[in-house]
C-alpha positions as CSV (number, residue, x, y, z in Angstrom):
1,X,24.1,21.2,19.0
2,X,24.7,19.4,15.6
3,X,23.7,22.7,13.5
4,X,25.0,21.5,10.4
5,X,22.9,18.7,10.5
6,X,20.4,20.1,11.4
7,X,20.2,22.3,8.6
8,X,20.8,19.3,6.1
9,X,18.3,17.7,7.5
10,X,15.8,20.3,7.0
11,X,16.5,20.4,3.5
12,X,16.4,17.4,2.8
13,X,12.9,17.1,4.4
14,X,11.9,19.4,2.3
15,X,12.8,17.3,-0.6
16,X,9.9,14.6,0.2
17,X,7.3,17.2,-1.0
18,X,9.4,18.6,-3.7
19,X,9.2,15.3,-5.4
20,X,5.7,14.3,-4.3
21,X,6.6,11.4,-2.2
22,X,4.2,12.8,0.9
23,X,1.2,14.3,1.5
24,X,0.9,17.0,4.5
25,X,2.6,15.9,7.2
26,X,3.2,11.9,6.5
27,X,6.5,10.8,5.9
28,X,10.0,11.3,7.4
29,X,14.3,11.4,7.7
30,X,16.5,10.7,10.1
31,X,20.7,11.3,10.7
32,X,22.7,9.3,12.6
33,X,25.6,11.3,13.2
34,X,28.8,9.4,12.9
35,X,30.8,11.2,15.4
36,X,28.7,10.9,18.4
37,X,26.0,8.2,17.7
38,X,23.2,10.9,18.0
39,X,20.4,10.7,15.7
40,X,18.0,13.9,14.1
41,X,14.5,13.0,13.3
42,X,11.6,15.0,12.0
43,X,9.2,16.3,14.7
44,X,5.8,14.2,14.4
45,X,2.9,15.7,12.6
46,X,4.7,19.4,11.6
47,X,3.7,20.9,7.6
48,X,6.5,20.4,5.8
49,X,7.0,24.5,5.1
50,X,7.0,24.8,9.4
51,X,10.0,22.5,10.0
52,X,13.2,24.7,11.0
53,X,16.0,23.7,13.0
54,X,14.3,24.4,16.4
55,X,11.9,22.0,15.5
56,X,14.5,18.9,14.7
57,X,14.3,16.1,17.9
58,X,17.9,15.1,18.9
59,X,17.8,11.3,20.8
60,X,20.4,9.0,21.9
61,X,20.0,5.4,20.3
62,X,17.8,4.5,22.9
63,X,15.6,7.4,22.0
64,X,16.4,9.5,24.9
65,X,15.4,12.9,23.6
66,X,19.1,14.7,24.1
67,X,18.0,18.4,22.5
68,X,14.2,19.7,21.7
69,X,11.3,20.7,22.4
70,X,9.5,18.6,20.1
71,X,7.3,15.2,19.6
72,X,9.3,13.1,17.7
73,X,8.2,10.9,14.4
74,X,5.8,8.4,15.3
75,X,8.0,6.2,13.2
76,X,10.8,7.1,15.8
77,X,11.5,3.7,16.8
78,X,11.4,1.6,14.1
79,X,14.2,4.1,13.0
80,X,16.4,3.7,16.1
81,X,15.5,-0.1,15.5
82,X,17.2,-0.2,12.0
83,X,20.3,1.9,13.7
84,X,20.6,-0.3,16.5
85,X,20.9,-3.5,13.8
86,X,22.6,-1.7,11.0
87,X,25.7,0.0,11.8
88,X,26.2,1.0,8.0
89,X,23.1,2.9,8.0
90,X,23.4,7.0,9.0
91,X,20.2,8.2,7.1
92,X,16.6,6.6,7.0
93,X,13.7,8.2,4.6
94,X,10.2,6.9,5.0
95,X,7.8,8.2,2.7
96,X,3.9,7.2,1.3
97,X,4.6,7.8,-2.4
98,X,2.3,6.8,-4.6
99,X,3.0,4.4,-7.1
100,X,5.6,2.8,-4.7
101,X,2.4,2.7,-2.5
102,X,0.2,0.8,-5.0
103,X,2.9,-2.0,-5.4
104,X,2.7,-1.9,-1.3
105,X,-1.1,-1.5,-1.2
106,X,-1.2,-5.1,-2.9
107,X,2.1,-6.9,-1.3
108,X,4.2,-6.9,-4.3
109,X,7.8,-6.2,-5.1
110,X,8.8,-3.6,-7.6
111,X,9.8,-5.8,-10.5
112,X,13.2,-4.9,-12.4
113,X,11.6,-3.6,-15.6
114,X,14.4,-1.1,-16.9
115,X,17.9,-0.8,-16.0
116,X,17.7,2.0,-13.7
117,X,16.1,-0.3,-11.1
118,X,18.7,-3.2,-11.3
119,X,21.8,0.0,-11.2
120,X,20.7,1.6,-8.0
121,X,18.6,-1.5,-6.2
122,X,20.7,-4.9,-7.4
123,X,17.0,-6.7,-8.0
124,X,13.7,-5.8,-7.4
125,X,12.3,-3.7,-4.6
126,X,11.1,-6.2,-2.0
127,X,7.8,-5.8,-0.1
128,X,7.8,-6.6,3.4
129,X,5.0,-8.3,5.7
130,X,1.9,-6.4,7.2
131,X,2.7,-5.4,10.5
132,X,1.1,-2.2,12.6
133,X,2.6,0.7,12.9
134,X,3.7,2.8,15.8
135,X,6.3,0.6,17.8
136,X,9.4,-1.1,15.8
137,X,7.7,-4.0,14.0
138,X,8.5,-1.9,11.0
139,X,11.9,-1.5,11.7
140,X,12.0,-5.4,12.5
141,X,10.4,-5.7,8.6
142,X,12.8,-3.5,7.0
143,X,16.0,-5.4,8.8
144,X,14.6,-8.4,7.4
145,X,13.9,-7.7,3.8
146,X,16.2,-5.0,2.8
147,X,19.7,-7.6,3.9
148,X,20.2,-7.2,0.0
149,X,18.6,-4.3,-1.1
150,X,18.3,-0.5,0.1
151,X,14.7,0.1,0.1
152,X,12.0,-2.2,1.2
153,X,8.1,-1.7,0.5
154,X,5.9,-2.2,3.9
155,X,3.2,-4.3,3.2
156,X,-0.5,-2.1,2.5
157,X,2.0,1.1,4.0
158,X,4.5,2.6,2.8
159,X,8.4,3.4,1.4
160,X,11.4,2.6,3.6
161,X,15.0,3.2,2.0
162,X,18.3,3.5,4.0
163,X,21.8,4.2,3.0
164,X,25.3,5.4,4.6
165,X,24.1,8.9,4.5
166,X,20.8,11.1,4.4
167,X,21.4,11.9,1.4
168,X,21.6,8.9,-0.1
169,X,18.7,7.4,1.3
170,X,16.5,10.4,0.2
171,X,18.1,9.8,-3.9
172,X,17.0,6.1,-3.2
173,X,13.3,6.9,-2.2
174,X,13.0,8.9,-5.3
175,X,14.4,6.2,-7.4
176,X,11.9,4.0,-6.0
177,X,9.0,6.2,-6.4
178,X,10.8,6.4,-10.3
179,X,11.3,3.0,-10.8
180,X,7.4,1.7,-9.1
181,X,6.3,4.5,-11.8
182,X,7.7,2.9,-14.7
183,X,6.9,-0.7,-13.7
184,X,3.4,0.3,-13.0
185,X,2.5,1.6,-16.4
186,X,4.9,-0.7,-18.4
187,X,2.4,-3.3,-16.8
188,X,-0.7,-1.4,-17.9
189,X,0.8,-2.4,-21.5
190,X,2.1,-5.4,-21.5
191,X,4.5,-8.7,-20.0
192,X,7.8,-7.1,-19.8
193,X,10.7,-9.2,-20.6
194,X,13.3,-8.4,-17.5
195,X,16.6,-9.1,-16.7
196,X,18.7,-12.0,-15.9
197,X,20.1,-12.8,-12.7
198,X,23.7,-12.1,-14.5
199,X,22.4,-8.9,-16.1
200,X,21.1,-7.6,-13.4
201,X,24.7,-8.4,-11.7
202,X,26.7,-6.3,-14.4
203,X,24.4,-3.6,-14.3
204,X,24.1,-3.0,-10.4
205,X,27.9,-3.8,-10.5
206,X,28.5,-0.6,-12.9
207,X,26.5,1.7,-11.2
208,X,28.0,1.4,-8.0
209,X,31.8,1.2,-8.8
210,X,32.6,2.9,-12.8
211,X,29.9,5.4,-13.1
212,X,30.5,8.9,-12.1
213,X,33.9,10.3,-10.9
């Protein structure tokens, strides 16, 4: 069932260690699928160049496994927690890359440094609380600090990002591994001057609704 999506998400998995945002088998994405509510997860703990489609776990939004033979993500249900209170989201990346990681490792936001951050974020990348991992306190977290923004930083963790597809989501963890890169070494030399409130307005305001066709 859902072989189409299957196959998308597969390669879009595969897109995490194509851009170095995980290492061996850390990370994750997920598809809700709009037509029938059922959402595609990565299997837990599989390389990255093992994953096919037999491997993808199919649940319900109670995370009743529908289709697989498969363990899903251990990060399965802070995923279905973030579907259950986000009806806009359909596609949930979660990855451990590394300068968005440092910013995590010490509890701080990914500052808006350069333009590219305000376009595709709004405002900095917020960092959430330190919670454990394994149940859906990190879903909880990323509810609560991503209201205004599409990618939240777990507290000494990792990357969370979220969007209205897959795809989406996936193009926002690499901007966030992108923008934490830049604002880690603009840091190294010197006080940046940011953005206004009102800048960062117009700029995020561009991006989203003139650029592109």
């Amino acid at each position: 069932m859902l072989e189409e999506l299957k196959k998308e998400l597969v390669n879009l998995l595969l897109e995490l260690p194509g851009n170095q945002l995980v290492c061996l088998t850390s990370g994750n994405v997920s598809i809700r699928d709009t037509k029938t509510g059922l959402i595609l997860i990565k299997p837990s703990g599989v390389p990255y160049d093992q994953i096919d489609e037999s491997k993808i776990v199919v649940l319900d939004i109670d995370g009743n496994v529908v289709e697989g033979t498969c363990k899903a993500s251990s990060d399965t249900a802070s995923h279905l927690y973030i579907y259950q209170h986000r009806e806009d989201v359909n596609g949930i990346v979660h990855t451990h890359s590394r300068y968005a990681a440092v910013f995590a490792a010490l509890g701080k936001s990914i500052p808006v440094v350069i333009t590219e951050t305000a376009e595709e974020f709004g405002g900095e990348i917020p960092c959430s609380e330190f919670v454990l991992i394994g149940d859906s306190e990190i879903g909880k977290q990323v509810v609560k600090y991503g209201e205004n923004c599409n990618a939240v930083l777990l507290k000494k963790h990792g990357v969370f990002t979220f969007a209205a597809s897959a795809r989406r989501a996936v193009d926002l963890a690499i901007l966030t591994e992108n923008s934490a890169f830049i604002a880690w070494h603009t840091l190294q030399m010197g006080n940046p001057e940011g953005f206004s409130a009102e800048e960062i307005q117009a700029l995020y305001y561009r991006q989203q609704n003139v650029y592109g066709q």
